[in-house]
C-alpha positions, 0 to 999 in steps of 0.5 A, a space after each residue: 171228656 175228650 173224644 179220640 176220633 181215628 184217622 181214616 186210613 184207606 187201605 186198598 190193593 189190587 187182584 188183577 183188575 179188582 179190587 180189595 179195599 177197606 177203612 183200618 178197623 172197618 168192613 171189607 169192601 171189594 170192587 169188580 171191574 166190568 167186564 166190556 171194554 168201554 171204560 163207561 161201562 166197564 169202569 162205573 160200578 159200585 164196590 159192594 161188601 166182601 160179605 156180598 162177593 161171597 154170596 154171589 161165588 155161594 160161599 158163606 158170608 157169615 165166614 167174612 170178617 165184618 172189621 179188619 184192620 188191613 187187606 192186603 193181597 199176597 200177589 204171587 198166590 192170589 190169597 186175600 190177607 186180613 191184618 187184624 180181623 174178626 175170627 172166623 165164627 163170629 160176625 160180631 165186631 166186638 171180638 175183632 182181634 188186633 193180633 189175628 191174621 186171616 186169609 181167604 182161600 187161594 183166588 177166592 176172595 169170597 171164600 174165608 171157611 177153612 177146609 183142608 180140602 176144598 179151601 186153603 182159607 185159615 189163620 195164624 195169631 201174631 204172638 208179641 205186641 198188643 196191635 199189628 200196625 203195617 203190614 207191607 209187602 216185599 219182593 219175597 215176603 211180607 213184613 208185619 210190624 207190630 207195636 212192638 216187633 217186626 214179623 214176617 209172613 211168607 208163602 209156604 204152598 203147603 198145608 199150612 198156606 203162610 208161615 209168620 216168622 218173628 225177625 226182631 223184637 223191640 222194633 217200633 214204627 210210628 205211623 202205619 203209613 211211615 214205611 216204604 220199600 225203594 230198590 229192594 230195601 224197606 226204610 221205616 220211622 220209628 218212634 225215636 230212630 229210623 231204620 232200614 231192612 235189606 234181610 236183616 234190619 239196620 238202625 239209620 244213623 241219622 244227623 237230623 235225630 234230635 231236631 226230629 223226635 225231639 220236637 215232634 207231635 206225638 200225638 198226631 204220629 198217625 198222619 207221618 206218612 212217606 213216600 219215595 223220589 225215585 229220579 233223586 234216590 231220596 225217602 221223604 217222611 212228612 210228619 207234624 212238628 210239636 207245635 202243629 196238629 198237622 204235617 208242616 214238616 218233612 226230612 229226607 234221607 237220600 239213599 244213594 248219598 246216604 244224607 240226611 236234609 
């Protein structure tokens, strides 16, 4: 019987000189920068769990997801946001919700109870889809890509804390690790087309389509990954060709030309 071992996607991001990290669909983990200023010292500490992290700010550990899929920081507000988590009351990694976005209270990364008055910890479920995939964050907001939608999550500084916004439907990204923003714009691969979001999203035309998607290996989809050269206005997308179990291709769209090669 086949066995489908995932990638080990590490997602990591930054509070101020902290850090968030988790493997996708794993536990949390947060690590704390020391506090001297000799880099021996300072620099040579251990990530421990975010369940540890609440224990020590006297929070409830019991409130942390044990497996969320993507930490991400909201940086304007300092909130921690779990992508795909555990629910809040339960510590059983079995009920972990591909469509739940959870968040800890505001520059408290210890802190997931929801309490109107003392926290500003809660959550919201995404509505379309069956798994959230990205989520990736842009100068204003953050945009959500399910498997079958694109949402975006913004800060509302109210009650509410965050408000997730549906901005179009059968949108597909290919890889979590397939999108990325350059001057402002988010360029994406989908699953048989490329696209771009300035405000609203666009579909790239693309001369290269039919050599890409047409011999691609769908099956190892999770390992395309891009990145960006800034110097040559250029987006480069690896991904693996029909033959290959791994990334023996790359395209590249440059964005100032707009060409493909």
């Amino acid at each position: 019987v086949p066995v489908n071992l995932p990638q080990r996607d590490w997602w990591l991001d930054n509070i101020d000189n902290d850090l968030a990290l988790n493997i996708r669909n794993g536990a949390p983990y947060y690590w704390v920068r020391g506090t001297t200023t000799n880099p021996a010292t300072a620099l040579a500490t251990r990530a421990v769990t975010l369940q540890t992290i609440a224990s020590v700010g006297s929070f409830d550990p019991d409130a942390v997801p044990v497996k969320v899929m993507q930490l991400l920081v909201s940086q304007q507000d300092k909130h921690l946001i779990a992508f795909g988590a555990v629910p809040y009351g339960s510590t059983d990694e079995a009920d972990f919700d591909p469509m739940l976005i959870r968040w800890a209270s505001q520059g408290e990364p210890g802190q997931w109870t929801p309490n109107s008055t003392t926290s500003s910890a809660g959550d919201l479920h995404v509505s379309r889809g069956s798994r959230i995939v990205r989520a990736l964050p842009t100068r204003q907001e953050i945009l959500v890509w399910t498997d079958s939608n694109l949402y975006t999550l913004q800060f509302l500084a109210t009650t509410d804390v965050f408000g997730l916004q549906e901005y179009a439907d059968n949108i597909s990204i290919i890889s979590p690790r397939a999108c990325i923003t350059a001057s402002n714009v988010t360029y994406w691969m989908g699953q048989d087309k490329f696209y771009a979001y300035t405000g609203r999203v666009e579909t790239l035309a693309c001369s290269l389509r039919d050599y890409i998607f047409q011999d691609l290996n769908y099956a190892q989809a999770d390992q395309i990954i891009c990145g960006t050269n800034e110097e040559w206005n250029e987006v480069w997308w690896f991904y693996p060709s029909s033959s290959s179990s791994w990334n023996d291709r790359y395209v590249i769209f440059n964005t100032l030309d707009l060409v493909w090669y």
